[in-house]
N, C-alpha and C positions, 0 to 999 in steps of 0.2 A: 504494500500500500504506500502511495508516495506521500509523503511527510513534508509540510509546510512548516518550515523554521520562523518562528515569531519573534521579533527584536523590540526592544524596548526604545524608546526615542527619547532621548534627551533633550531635554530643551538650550542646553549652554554649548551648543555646537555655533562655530563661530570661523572663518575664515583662518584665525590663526591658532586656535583652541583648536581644531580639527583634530589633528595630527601628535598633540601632544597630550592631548586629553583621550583620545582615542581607545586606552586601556580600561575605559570607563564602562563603553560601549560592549556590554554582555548579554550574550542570548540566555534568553528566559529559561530558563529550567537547568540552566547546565551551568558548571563552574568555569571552565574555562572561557578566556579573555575572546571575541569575537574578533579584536583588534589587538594584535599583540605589541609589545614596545617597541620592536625592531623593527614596524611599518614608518615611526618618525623619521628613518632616513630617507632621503632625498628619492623621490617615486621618479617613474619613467611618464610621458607624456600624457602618455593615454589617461595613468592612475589619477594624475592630476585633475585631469581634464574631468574624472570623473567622480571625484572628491565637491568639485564647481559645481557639477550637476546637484549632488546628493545632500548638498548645501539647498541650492538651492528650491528643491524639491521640500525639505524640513522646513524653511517658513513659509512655505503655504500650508505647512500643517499646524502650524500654531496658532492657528481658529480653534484648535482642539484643544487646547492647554486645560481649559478648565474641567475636562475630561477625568482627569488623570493620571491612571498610568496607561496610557494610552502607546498598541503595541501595534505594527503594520508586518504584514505578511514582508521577509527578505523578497520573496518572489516578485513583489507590487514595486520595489524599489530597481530590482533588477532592471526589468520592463523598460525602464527610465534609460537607466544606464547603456541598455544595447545601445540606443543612439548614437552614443558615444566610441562605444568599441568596434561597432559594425564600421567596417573599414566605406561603406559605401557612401555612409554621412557624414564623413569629414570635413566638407565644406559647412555642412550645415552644424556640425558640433562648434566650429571654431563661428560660428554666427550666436549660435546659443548663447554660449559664454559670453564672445564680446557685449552681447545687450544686457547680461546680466545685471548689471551697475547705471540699467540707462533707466531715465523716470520713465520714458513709454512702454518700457520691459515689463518695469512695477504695474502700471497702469492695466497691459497685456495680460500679465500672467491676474490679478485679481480679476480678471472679467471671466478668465476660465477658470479660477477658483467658482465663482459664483456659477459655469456654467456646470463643474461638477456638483454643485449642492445642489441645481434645479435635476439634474440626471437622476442625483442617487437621493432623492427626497425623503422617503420613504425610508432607507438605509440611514441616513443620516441623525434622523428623529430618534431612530433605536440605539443609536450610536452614543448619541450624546445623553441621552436620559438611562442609560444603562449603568448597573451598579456597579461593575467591574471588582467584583465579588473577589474572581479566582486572577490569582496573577501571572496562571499557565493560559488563561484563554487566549483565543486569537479570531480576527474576524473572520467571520464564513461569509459574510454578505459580500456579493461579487462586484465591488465597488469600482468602477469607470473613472480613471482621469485622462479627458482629453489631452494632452500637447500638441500644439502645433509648431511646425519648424518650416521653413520659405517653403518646400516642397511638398507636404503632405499633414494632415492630422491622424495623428496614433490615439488609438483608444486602448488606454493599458489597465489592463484588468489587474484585479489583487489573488491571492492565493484562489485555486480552485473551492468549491464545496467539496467537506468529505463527508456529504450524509452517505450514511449505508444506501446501496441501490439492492433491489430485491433481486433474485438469483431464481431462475427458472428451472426448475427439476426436467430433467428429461428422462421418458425410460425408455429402454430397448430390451430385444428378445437377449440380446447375447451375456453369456454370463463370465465376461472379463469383469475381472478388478481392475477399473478405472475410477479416476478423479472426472468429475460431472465435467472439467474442461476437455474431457478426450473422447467425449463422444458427440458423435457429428448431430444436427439439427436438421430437420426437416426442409427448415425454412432454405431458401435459394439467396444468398448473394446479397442475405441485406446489409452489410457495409460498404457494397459497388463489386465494380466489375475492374480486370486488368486487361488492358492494352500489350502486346507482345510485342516491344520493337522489331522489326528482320534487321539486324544488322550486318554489313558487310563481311561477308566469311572468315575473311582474314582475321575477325574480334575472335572465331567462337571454333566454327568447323573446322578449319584450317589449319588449327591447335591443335586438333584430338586427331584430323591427318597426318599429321607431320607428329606424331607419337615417337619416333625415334628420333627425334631431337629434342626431346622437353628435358632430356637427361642426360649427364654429362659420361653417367658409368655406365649406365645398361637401358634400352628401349623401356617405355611407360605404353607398348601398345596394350599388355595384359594387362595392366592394372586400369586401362581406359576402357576396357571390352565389355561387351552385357551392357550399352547404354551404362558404363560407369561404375557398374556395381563390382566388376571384376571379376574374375575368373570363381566357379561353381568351387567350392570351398569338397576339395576330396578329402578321404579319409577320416572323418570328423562323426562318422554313423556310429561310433564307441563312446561319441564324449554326450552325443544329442540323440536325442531321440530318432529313430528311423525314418519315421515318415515328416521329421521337420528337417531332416540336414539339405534338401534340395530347396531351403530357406536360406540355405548360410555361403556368403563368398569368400572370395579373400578383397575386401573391399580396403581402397585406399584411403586413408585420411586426409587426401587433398582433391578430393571430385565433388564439395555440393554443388557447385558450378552445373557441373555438368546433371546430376539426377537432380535438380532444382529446375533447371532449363525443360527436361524431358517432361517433368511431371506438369509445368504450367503450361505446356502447350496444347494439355490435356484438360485443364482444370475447367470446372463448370460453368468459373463467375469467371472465364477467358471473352474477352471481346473483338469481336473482327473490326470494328467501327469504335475510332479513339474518342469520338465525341459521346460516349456512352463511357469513357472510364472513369473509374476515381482514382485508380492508379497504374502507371507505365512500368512494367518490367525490362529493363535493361540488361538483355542478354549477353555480357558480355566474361570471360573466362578469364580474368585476372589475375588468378592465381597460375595457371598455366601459363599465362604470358611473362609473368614474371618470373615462373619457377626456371624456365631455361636457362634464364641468364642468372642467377644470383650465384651458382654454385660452378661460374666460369670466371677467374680471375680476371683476366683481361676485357672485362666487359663491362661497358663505359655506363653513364649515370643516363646519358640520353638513349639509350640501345633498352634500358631498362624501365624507361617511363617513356620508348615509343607507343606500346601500342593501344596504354591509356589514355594519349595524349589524341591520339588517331579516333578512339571512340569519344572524346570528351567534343573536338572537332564537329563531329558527326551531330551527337545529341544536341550540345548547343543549337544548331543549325533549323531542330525538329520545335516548329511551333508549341506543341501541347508544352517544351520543354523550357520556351522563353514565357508563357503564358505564368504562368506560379514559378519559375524558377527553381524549378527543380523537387517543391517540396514532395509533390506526389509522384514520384520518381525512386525507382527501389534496384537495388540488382544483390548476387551473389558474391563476396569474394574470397574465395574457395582456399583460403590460408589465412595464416592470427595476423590481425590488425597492423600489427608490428614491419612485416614485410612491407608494409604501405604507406610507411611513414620515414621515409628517410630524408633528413634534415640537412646533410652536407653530401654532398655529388661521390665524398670517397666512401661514405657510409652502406651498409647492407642495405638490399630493399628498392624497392622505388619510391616517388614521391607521391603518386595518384590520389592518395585522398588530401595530399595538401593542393592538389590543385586547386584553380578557382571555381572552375566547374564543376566538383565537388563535394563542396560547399552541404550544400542540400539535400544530395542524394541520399534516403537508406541505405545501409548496407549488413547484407546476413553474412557475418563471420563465425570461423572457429573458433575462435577468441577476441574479443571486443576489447576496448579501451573506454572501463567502465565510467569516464566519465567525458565520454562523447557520446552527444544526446544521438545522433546517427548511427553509430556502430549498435549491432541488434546481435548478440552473439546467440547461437544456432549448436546445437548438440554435433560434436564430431561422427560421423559416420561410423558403425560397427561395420559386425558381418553379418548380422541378422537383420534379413528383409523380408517379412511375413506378407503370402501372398494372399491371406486371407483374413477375416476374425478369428477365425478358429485355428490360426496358429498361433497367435496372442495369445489368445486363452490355454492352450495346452502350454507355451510355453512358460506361463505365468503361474501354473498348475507344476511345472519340473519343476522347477528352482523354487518354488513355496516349500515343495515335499524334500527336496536331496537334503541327504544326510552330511553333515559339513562336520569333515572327521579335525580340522581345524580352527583355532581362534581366530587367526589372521595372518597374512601373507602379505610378501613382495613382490613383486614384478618392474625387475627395471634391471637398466645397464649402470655400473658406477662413474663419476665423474672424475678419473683420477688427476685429468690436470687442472682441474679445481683446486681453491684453494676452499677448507672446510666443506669435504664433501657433502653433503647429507643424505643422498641415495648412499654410497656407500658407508654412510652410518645405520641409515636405518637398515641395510644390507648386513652388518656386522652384530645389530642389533636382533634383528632377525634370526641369523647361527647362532646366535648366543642362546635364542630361547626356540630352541630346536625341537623341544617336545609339543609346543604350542604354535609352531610358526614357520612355515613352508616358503623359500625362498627361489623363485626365477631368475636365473643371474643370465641378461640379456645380451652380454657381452655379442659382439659382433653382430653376425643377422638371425642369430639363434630365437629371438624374438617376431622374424619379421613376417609378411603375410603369408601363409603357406602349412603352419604350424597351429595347433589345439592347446600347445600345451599349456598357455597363460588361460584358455576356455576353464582348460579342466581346474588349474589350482584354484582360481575365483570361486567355480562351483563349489568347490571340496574347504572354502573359506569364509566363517561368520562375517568378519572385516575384511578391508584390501588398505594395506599403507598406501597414500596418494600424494606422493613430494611432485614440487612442480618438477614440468617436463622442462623441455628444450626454450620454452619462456613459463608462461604463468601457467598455464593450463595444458594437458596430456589428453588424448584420446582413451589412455588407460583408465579412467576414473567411469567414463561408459561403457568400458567394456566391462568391469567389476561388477556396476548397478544393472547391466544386463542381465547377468547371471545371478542377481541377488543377493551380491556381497553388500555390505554398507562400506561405504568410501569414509576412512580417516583422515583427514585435511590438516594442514599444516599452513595453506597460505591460503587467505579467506579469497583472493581473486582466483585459485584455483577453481569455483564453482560458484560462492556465494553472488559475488559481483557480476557476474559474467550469464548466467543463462535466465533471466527472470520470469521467461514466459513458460516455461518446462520444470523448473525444478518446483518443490514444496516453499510456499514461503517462510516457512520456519524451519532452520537449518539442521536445530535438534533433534528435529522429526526423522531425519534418514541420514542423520551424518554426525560423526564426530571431529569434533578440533580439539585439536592439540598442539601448545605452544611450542613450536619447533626449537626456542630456547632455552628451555627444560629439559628437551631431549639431548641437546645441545652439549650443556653443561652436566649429564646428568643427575637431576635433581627429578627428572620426569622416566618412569618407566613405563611405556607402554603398553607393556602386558599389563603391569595391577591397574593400571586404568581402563582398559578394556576388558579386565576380569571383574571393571566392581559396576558393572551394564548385568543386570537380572535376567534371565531368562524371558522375562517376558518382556522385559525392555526390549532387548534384540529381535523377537518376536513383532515388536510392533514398529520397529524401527526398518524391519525385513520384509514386511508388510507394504511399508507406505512406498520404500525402493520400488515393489512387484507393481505396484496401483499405478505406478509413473512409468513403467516401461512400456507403455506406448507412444512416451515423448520425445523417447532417446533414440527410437528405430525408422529409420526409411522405407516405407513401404517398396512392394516389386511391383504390382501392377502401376502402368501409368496415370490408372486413373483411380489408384487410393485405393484404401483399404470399404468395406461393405459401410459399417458405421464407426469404426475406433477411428477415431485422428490419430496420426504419425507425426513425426515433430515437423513434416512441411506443412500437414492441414496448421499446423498450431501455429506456424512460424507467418504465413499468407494472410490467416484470419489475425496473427499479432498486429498484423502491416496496416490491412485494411481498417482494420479499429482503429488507429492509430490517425490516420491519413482522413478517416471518416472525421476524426475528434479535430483535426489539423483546420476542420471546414469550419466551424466553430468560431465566430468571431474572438481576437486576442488570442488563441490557443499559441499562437508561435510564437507569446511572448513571456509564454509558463513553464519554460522549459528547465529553470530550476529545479522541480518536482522530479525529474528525471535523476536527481542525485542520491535520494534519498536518503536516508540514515545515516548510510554509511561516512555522510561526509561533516553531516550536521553532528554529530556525537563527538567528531575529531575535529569540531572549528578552531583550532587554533590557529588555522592559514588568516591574514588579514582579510579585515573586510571587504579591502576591492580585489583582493585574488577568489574570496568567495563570490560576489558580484560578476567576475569574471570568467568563472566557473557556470554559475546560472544562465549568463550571457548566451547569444545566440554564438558565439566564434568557440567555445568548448571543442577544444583539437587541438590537444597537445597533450607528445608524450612524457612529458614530465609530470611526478606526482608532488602534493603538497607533503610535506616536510614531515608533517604530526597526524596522515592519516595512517592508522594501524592497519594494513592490511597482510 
């Protein structure tokens, strides 16, 4: 649920008070400083620029003085502030300010004080006559401040409502254990329909042609084959069930590109005619066009961000995409966020989602950059792709019933040129407690697609240790909850942060964390932590894993499973709610809600790097300082 940070307003904020007084300035409910001391040195332009604004925004609100303690949703402040950081209003920020100081500005901005009191009439009455009892409340009324600037007037709304909305039961014949979000509705397409761009071969086809080059040591035509699912997963009739292993591949961890592409060309609420969409799918393979090049040394920064640069070209060009700029606009890119963000030319990756173009776009990752409101991270592909319901349910049916002759288990390769490994601690950790702890030592390809043997230990495993992989997140953490292990967590963007639309919202529910520096220093053992989880705990924690493993698999048929959603039904219908909500007057200006908890509970980044954060330009791979994650 997105969480609205309520700030208290001080009345002695002052032009030169700002910045020195700033440590004053604390969110309501929490102890730490919302403005830390080490924001009084000297800010960079923009900070400035938007310190002027947020100045001046607070005496229009001191009509409310005799209020209280009168609190404004962060979000209603942000709002204000994209003006300023949106690189596109730079003439118009540097107009703002200069009239700051003018008596017509004075004059200006009281008439649109007065015109937000005529708006929110109603709101205003109950506002002001209200007791202000509790010192955690915050407004829910969806209070409207006009701004105007030489170009256009913004209507910036305040924090959304979070009244409860009622929840519609659905039943079906089938007797999977699903969560009421994994089964499909009757109804057709009511948040719109998708437009499929065709775009020129070269973006999509042309890529999974040319298979023997996407790879520097061995051809990717097997692992691109089966429309992407990859080669029929042999020998695996001893670990699964008989009549499901012609479910199971050896699927790649870098193709949703491509089973994304297939399946929405199939999809219901697909439209031949764009003036009937609400949202444009951009088929474009990203991650294959970048995979060729990243793992070839001599391969330049432009050779790397060609052939996003080629489809950015393209789209630009497409009406529906200069119409909104992009907001209803989505695509796949088929590797972690990471890849996509390279900052200097000698750096890994290419630049594509720092391009200008976009800006705007969706994008469904394997791992997202949890605090870019665009990146929508997406469940890494298994090998299990159920062609029916009723391989859900039986499979749901094995893994409930197997007999798990252990506590918990490893699976991974060590990091020895690391410096403090932690795979090979918790690997060491692991032998160590040998009567209770089954260890996969991945070394070489002994892990790679082709193999059962990680199927079987997870099966044969109450827990599965889950250290990040190769960045924050591992495909190994769904392959564990597949088979109805519980995943032990060590870095919260391993899952918490990262898959919102898929996973349980309460972490406790089907996972444990554990302070990786405890394990670290040994003061934390593993086992007596996972040995002092009750029987029935694990039971029900084993439970809510099996209720979600419809969200973690890609269906086979193209056109979806009968009535369970698969994590593309989930991921399409995330889009399309989303995109629906986007139509919503001011919605594009609430997009601090998108941070939720996670960031507000660790405010101790300054106030305008939180503002900046909420802002619409959130794309960047740097994290704040004092988020725990």
């Amino acid at each position: 649920m997105p969480v609205s940070i309520s700030c208290r307003l001080p009345s002695f904020l002052s032009p030169k008070s700002y910045r020195t007084r700033a440590h004053h300035h604390n969110l309501v409910g929490y102890k730490k400083p919302l403005i830390s001391p080490d924001t009084t040195q000297e800010t960079p332009r923009t900070s400035r620029n938007s310190l002027h604004l947020t100045r001046l925004l607070i005496s229009h609100h001191h009509f409310f003085r005799r209020a209280g303690k009168v609190k404004f949703s962060c979000c209603f402040h942000s709002q204000m502030l994209h003006l300023l950081l949106n690189p596109k209003s730079r003439n118009q920020k540097l107009h703002l300010i200069s009239k700051e100081k003018t008596h017509s500005s004075h004059l200006k901005h009281f008439l649109l004080l007065i015109t937000f009191l005529l708006t929110n009439l109603a709101y205003v009455f109950s506002f002001l006559f209200s007791p202000f009892k509790s010192s955690s409340s915050s407004l829910s009324a969806p209070f409207l401040y006009p701004y105007t600037t030489a170009a256009r007037t913004f209507l910036l709304p305040s924090a959304p409502d979070t009244t409860n909305s009622s929840t519609k039961t659905v039943t079906t014949v089938t007797t999977a254990t699903t969560s009421p979000s994994t089964v499909k509705e009757e109804s057709s397409c009511e948040f719109g329909k998708i437009f499929v761009y065709d775009l020129p071969s070269a973006l999509n086809k042309e890529l999974v042609s040319n298979c023997d080059e996407l790879n520097p040591w061995s051809s990717s035509c097997a692992a691109l084959s089966n429309d992407g699912f990859g080669p029929v997963a042999t020998g695996i009739s001893s670990v699964v069930p008989e009549n499901l292993s012609p479910a199971w591949y050896w699927t790649d961890q870098f193709v949703t590109e491509i089973l994304v592409h297939n399946r929405i060309l199939n999809h219901k609420c697909r439209t031949q005619d764009p003036n009937n969409a609400t949202a444009f799918y951009i088929p474009f393979y990203a991650g294959l066009a970048v995979g060729k090049s990243l793992f070839f040394n001599n391969s330049s920064a432009k050779e790397r961000d060609f052939h996003c640069e080629m489809m950015l070209k393209w789209v630009q060009d497409q009406t529906y995409f200069q119409r909104n700029e992009g907001w209803d606009h989505f695509m796949t890119m088929g590797r972690i966020s990471w890849d996509f963000r390279r900052s200097k030319d000698k750096d890994w990756g290419s630049s594509c989602i720092y391009k200008p173009g976009m800006r705007n776009i969706t994008r469904l990752l394997i791992e997202r950059n949890p605090w870019d409101y665009f990146d929508v991270g997406v469940p890494y592909p298994t090998g299990f792709h159920p062609r029916r319901d009723n391989d859900v349910v039986q499979w749901q049916d094995f893994v409930r019933n197997r007999n798990r002759k252990n506590l918990f288990c490893f699976a991974g390769a060590k990091r020895s040129k690391f410096n403090n490994d932690f795979r090979g601690l918790l690997s060491n950790h692991c032998r160590n407690e040998s009567d209770s702890c089954q260890v996969v030592d991945c070394a070489g390809s002994k892990c790679s697609n082709g193999t059962s043997l990680i199927l079987e230990t997870f099966l044969d495993s109450a827990f599965c240790l889950q250290p990040r992989g190769d960045s924050f997140t591992r495909r190994s953490i769904f392959d564990c909850m597949i088979a109805g292990s519980i995943p032990v967590l060590f870095w919260k963007r391993s899952a918490y942060y990262q898959y919102e639309w898929f996973l349980p919202g309460e972490p406790e529910s089907y996972s444990v964390f554990i302070d990786r520096n405890g394990v670290k220093n040994g003061t934390t053992s593993i086992r007596k932590v996972l040995e002092s989880y009750s029987e029935d705990k694990i039971r029900r924690m084993r439970e809510k894993v099996i209720e979600y493993i419809p969200k973690f698999v890609y269906a086979r048929p193209q056109e979806g499973l009968e009535t369970i959603k698969d994590a593309f039904d989930v991921a399409i219908d995330g889009v399309l709610r989303r995109f629906k909500e986007q139509e919503q007057p001011g919605y594009k200006w609430k997009r601090c809600n998108v941070l939720h908890l996670q960031i507000s509970r660790s405010c101790g980044m300054g106030l305008v790097n939180l503002y900046r954060y909420c802002a619409a330009s959130v794309s960047t791979p740097s994290l704040p300082k004092r988020i725990n994650v």
